[in-house]
C-alpha positions in Angstrom: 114.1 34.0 79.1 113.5 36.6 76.5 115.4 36.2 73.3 115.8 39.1 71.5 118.2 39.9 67.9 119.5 43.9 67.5 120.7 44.0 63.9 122.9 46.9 63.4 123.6 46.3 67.1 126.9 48.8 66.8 125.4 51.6 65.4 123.7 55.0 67.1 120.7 53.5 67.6 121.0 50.1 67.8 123.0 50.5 70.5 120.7 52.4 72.6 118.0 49.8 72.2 120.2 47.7 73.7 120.9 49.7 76.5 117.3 50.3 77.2 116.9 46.7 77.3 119.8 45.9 79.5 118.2 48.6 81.9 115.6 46.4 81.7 117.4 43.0 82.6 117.2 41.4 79.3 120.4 40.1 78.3 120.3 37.2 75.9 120.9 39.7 73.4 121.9 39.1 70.0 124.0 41.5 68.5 124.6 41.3 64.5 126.3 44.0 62.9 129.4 43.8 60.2 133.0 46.1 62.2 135.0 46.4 59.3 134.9 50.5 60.7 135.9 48.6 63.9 135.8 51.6 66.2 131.9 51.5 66.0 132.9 48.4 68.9 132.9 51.0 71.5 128.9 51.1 71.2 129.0 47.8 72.4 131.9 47.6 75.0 129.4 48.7 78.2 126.6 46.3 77.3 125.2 42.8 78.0 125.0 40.7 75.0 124.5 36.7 74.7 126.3 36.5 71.4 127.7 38.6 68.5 127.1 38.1 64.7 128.3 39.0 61.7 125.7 40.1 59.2 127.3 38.4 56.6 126.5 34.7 58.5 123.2 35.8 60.9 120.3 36.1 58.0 120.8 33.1 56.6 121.3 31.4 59.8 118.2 32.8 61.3 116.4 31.8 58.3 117.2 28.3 59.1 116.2 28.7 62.9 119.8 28.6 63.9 118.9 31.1 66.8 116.1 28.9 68.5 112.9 30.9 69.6 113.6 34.7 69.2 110.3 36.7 70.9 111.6 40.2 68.5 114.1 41.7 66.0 114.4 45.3 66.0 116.2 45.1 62.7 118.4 48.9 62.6 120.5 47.3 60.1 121.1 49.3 56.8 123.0 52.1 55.1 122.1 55.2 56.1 123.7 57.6 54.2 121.4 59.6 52.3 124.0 60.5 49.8 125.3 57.5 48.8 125.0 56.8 44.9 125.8 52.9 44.7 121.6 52.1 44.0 122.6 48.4 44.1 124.6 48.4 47.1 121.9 50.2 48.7 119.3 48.4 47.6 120.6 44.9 48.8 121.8 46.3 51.9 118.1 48.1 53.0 115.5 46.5 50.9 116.4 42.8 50.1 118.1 41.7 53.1 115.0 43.4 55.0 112.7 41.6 52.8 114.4 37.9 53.6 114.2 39.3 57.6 110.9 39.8 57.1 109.6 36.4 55.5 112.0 34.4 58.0 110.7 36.4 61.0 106.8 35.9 60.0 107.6 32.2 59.3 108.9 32.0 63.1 106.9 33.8 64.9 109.0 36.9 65.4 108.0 39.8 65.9 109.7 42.9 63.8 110.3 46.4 64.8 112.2 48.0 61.8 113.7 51.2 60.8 112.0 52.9 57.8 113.1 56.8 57.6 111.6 60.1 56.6 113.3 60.4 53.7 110.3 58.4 52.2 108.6 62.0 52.3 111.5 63.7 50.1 110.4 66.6 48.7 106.5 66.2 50.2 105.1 68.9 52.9 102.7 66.8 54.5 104.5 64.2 56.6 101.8 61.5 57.3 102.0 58.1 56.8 100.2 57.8 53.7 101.3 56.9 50.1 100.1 60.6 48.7 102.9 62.1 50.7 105.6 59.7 49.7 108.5 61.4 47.3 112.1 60.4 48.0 114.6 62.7 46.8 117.8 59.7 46.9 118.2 55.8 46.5 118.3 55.8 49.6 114.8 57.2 50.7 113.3 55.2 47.9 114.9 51.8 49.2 113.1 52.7 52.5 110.1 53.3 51.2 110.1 50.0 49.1 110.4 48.0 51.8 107.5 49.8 53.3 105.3 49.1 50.3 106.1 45.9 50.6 105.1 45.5 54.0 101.8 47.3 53.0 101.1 44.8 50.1 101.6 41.8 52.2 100.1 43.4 55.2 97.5 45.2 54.5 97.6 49.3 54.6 97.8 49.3 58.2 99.9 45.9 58.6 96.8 44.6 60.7 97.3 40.9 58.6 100.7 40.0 60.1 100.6 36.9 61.5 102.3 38.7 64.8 103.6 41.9 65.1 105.4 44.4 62.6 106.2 47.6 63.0 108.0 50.6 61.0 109.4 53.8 62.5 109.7 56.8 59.9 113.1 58.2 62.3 113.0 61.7 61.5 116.8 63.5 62.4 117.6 61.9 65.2 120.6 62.9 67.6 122.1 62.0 70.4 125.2 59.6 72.8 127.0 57.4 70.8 126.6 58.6 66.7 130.6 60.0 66.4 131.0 56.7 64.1 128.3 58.4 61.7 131.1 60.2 60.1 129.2 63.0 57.9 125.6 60.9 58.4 126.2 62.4 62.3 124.0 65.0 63.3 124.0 68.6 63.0 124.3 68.9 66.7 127.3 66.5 66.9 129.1 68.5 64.1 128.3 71.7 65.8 129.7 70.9 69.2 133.3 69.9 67.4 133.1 72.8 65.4 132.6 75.0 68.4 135.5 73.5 70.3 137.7 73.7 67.4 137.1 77.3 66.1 135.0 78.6 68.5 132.4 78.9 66.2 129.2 76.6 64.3 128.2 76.3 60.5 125.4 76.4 59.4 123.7 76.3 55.6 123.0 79.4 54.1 120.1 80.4 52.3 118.4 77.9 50.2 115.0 76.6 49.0 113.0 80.4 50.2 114.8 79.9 53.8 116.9 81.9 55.1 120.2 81.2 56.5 120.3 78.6 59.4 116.0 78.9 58.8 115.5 75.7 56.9 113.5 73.2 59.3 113.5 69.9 60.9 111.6 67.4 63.3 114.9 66.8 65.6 114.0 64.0 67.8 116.5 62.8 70.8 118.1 59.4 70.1 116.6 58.9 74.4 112.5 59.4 72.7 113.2 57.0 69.7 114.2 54.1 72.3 111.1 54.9 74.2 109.0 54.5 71.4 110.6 51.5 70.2 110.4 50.0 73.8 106.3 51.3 73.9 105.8 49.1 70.8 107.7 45.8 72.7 105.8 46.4 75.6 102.3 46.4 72.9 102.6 43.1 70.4 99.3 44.1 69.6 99.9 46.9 67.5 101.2 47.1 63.9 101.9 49.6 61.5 104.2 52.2 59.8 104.6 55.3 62.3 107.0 58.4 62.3 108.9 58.9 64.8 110.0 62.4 65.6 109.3 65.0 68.2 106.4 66.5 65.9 107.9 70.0 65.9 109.4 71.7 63.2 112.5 73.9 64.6 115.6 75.6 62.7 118.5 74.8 62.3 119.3 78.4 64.5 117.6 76.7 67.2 120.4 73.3 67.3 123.2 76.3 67.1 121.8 78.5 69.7 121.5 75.0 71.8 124.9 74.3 71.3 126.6 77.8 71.4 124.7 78.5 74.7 125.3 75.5 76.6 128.9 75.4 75.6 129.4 79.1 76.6 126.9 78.2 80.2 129.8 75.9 81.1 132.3 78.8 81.3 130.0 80.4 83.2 128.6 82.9 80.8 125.1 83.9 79.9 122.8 82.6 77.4 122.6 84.4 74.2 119.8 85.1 71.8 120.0 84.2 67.6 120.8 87.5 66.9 123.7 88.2 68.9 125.5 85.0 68.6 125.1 85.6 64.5 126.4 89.3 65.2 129.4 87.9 67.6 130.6 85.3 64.6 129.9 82.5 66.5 127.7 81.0 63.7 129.3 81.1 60.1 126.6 80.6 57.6 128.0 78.7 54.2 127.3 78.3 50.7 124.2 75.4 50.2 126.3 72.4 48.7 126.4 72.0 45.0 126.1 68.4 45.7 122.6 68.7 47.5 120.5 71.2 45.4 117.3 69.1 44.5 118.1 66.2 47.0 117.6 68.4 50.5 114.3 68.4 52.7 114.7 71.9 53.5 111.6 71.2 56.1 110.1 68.4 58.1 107.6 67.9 60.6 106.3 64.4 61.9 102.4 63.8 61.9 102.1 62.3 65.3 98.3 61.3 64.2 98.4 58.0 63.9 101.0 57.2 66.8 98.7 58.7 69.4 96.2 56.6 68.1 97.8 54.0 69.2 97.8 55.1 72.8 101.4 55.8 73.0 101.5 59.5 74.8 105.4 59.2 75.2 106.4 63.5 75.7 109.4 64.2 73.2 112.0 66.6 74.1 112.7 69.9 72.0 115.6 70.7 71.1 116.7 73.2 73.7 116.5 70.4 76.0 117.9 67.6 74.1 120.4 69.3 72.7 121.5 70.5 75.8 121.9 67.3 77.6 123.5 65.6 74.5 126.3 68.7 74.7 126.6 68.0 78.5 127.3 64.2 77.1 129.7 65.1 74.7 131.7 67.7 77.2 131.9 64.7 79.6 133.2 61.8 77.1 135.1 63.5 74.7 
């Protein structure tokens, strides 16, 4: 039987990796995570795991081949918010515990699938996996792309001298089932559908960085594409390598409000609207640019899908009309 350890196992998407392999019929899961914000147990409560973990007790314990033969980690495990200030909380949390993953999983034969982020890019506007390119605007970007150097240096620029397979996924802004733990990390989308319900009406950013309002851009990618991709890699211990991971199509921030407004107003039976007229009706509110962001906020993003086709994965990534829509459907039926 397949062995396999989700770290971060409670979270958006570790969960959804675990799903996808459930649908799949593995089971002797193991799940580590830490649920001191115990709510995030719902994530778990409709899947098949073998065993649960604190992370406090698992790294140490798979260091010392506690687990027996584990086939893959796909370690999701870290502190995602981009604006925490705590450098050395961050920094132990996404870089050293991913280094002593890394040297433990090499030793045993494990194979890693790891999430790196596009805040490695910051402030860059060429999104390829290449260090040129590579400018994080927070602690947290820069703790990502750490690890990633490491792996490079140890690796080899393209990771081809692991001794079996390793692999990091640049997530751009992923949304999606199962993120309403997030808090304000969740996605734009998410936050938009509440608001909606609540007021009747989205926010948005105003103008900032040349864009205008609600025009700032991102690579959106549905949290359904990332746990294909992640799944394509499983099914390929061949290949190696740092990838991003995003739909690689820039859209506006307009476009995840229009998504939302119109499918929300579609289930009352009304008509879809263009940008224009839902700004005119009030049904977006554009606010001031936080203070607390100026200098820290990719106002655009767009994955470089180059060296992931290379790889032979074709896997077709929903736009946002689409995946926003069917995330809103999710939402109105599990509120």
């Amino acid at each position: 039987m397949t062995r396999i350890v989700v770290t971060g196992a409670a979270g958006f998407i570790g969960s959804r990796i675990i799903a996808g392999l459930n649908a799949r019929g593995i089971t002797d899961i193991i799940a580590v995570d830490e649920l001191t914000q115990g709510d995030k147990f719902r994530n778990l409560a409709d899947l098949h795991i073998a065993d649960y973990v604190d992370a406090d007790a698992f790294y140490g314990a798979f260091a010392d081949r506690a687990y027996g033969r584990v086939e893959a980690v796909f370690h999701e495990g870290a502190c995602s918010d981009t604006m925490e200030l705590d450098g050395k909380y961050m920094m132990e949390n996404n870089f050293e515990t991913s280094k002593r993953l890394f040297q433990s999983a090499q030793a045993q034969g494990t194979r890693l699938l790891y999430a790196s982020s596009a805040a490695t890019y910051g402030g860059s506007d060429t999104f390829k996996e290449e260090p040129a390119f590579e400018a994080p605007l927070n602690v947290y970007g820069y703790s990502k792309l750490l690890f990633d150097q490491v792996m490079r240096r140890e690796l080899g620029a393209q990771l081809q001298q692991a001794k079996t397979q390793v692999v990091g996924f640049r997530y751009f802004n992923v949304y999606g089932p199962h993120e309403q733990h997030k808090g304000r990390m969740a996605s734009v989308a998410y936050h938009q559908f509440h608001q909606f319900k609540a007021e009747g009406r989205v926010k948005l950013f105003g103008e900032y960085g040349g864009y205008a309002p609600g025009a700032q851009m991102r690579d959106f990618v549905f949290v359904d594409d990332v746990l294909a991709v992640n799944l394509w890699f499983f099914d390929h211990p061949a290949q190696s390598g740092i990838f991003n991971l995003g739909s690689g199509c820039a859209q506006p921030f307009n476009d995840v409000a229009c998504a939302v407004v119109n499918t929300l107003r579609a289930q009352d039976g009304h008509v879809p609207l263009a940008l224009e007229t839902i700004a005119a009706m009030g049904l977006i509110a554009y606010i001031p640019f936080p203070e607390a962001l100026r200098g820290k906020y990719q106002c655009y993003t767009q994955a470089d899908l180059g060296a992931l086709r290379a790889t032979g994965c074709d896997h077709v990534f929903a736009d946002v009309a689409t995946g926003v829509g069917r995330y809103v459907k999710w939402m109105s039926a599990n509120p």
